[in-house]
N, C-alpha and C positions, 0 to 999 in steps of 0.2 A: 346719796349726794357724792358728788367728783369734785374734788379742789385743786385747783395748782395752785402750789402754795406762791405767794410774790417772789418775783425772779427781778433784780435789783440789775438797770441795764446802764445807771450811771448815780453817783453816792449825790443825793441831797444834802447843800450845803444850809446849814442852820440858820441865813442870816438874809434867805430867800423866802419867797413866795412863787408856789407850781399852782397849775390847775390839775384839779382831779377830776377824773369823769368815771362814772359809771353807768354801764348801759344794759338793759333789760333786753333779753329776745327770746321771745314765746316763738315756738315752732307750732303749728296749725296740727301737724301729723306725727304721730310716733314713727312713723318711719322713717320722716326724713333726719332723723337723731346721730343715723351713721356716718349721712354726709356731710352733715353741718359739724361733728365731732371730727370729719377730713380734713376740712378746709380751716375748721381752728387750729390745727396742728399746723398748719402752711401759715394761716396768721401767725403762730406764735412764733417760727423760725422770724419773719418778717418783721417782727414786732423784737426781738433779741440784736437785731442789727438797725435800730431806725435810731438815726439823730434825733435830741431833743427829747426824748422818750428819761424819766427816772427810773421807771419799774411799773410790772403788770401784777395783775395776779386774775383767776377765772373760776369761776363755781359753776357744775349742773345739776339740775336736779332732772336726772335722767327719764324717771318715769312720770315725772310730771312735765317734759318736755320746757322747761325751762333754764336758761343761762342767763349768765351776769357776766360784764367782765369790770375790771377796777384798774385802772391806770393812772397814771401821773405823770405829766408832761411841763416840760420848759412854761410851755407859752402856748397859745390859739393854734399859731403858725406851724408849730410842731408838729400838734395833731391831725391840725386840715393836709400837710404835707403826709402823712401818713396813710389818712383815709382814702386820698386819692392816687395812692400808688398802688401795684399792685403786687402780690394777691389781693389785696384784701377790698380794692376797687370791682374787681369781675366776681368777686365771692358775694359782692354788697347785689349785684343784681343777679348774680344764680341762685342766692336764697331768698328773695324781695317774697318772689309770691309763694312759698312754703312757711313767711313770718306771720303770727299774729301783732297784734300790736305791741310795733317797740317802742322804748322811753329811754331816754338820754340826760342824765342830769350833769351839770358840772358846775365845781366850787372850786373855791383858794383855799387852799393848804401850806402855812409852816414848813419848813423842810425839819424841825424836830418830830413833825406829828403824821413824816412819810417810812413809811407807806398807812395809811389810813386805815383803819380797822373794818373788815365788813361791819361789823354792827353801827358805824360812822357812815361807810356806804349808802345800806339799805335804810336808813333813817333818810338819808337826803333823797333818796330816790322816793319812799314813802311821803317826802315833804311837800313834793312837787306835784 
């Protein structure tokens, strides 16, 4: 397993409420591990400069072909501002068809209980 540990892109004030999201992506082929391990590195430069953003953090499980990533954002608007910019807008359809089925969950979070624990994570994602 590969962790980056949470990289904190703006300080959660106590007296707030963020959304968290967590999102699952299964890759189809062990192959394509190297690319989609490329283009997370361009996300995560992209994702270090994005307004609205609190902090990320990203798990693989390499030989099982599976990632996660965990963030925390302002607001809706933040995020959808993020997903459709790019990298990470041209990375969404160069890896579409090398995905197996992905899941996107997203909750409220306290700004005491940011950054959210994987095991808070993979619970909400296992909820849904």
């Amino acid at each position: 397993m590969v962790d980056r540990p949470w990289t904190a892109v703006a300080a959660a004030a106590d007296d707030r409420e963020y959304l968290a999201l967590i999102s699952y992506l299964p890759l189809k082929r062990f192959r394509t591990v190297p690319r989609f391990l490329r283009y997370s590195g361009a996300i995560a430069e992209q994702l270090e400069r994005t307004r609205g953003l609190v902090g990320f953090a990203f798990r693989g499980k390499i030989i099982a072909r599976e990632f996660y990533t965990l963030s925390v954002w302002d607001d809706e608007q933040a995020l959808m501002d993020f997903v459709r910019a790019e990298p990470h807008l041209g990375t969404m359809g160069a890896l579409r068809p090398h995905m197996a089925e992905t899941k996107f969950v997203r909750w409220r979070v306290k700004g005491p209980r940011v950054p959210p624990s994987w095991e808070d994570a993979l619970r909400a994602l296992r909820s849904e």
